[in-house]
VEXDREN-2710 file (C-alpha; in Angstrom, 1 decimal):
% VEXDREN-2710
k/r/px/py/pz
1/UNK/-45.3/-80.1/42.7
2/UNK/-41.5/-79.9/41.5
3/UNK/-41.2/-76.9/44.3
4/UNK/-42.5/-79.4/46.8
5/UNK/-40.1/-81.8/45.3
6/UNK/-36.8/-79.2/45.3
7/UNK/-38.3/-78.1/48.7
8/UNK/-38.0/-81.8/50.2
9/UNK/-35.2/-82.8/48.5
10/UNK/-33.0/-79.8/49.9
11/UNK/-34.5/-80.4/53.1
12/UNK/-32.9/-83.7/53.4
13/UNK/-30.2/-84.2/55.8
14/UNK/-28.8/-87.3/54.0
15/UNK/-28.6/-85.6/50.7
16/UNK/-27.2/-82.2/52.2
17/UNK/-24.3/-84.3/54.2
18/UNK/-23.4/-85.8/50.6
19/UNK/-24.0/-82.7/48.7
20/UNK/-21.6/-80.4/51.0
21/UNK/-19.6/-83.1/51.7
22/UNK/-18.4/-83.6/48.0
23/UNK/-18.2/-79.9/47.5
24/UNK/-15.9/-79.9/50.5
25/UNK/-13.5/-82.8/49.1
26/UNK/-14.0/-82.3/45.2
27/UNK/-11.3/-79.8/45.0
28/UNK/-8.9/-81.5/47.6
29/UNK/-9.1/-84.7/45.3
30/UNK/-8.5/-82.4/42.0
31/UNK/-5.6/-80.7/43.4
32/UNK/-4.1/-83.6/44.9
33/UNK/-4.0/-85.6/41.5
34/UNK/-2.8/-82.6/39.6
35/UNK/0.1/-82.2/42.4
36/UNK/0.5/-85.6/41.7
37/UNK/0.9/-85.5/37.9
38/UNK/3.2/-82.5/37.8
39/UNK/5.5/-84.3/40.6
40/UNK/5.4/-87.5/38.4
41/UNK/6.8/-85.5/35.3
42/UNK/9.2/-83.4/37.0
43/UNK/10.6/-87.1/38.7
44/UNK/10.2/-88.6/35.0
45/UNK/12.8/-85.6/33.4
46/UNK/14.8/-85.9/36.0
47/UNK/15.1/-89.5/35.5
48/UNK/15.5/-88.8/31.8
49/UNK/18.1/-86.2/31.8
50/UNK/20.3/-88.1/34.2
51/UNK/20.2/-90.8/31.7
52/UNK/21.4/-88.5/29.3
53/UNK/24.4/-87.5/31.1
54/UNK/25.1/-91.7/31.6
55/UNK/25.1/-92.5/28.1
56/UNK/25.0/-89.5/26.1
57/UNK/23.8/-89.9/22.1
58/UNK/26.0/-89.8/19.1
59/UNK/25.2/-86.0/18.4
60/UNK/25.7/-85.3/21.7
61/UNK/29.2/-86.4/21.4
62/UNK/30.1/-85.3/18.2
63/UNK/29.0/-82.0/19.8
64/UNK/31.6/-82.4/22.6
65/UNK/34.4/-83.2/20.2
66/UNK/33.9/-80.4/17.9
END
């Protein structure tokens, strides 16, 4: 009976669009929003270490002075 079921079920042309359809896009969406997150940090150290140079910290100073 559970053959009969896996037999129908894989059989199904709805549930074989969906099932090759997410295994087609699954890894597009995964990459994307890892692309995404490493762009999102680079952009946020950038941001961070031109900041730095704009108003430097006391120890970076004394460091210059010295």
């Amino acid at each position: 009976m559970l053959d009969q079921i896996a037999i129908m079920t894989w059989k199904n042309p709805i549930f074989m669009i969906i099932f090759f359809g997410a295994l087609w896009y699954l890894p597009g969406i995964l990459l994307r929003r890892r692309q995404e997150y490493l762009i999102q940090t680079k952009k946020e150290k950038a941001r961070i270490e031109k900041l730095s140079k704009l108003y430097p910290s006391k120890n970076q100073t004394d460091l210059h002075n010295n």
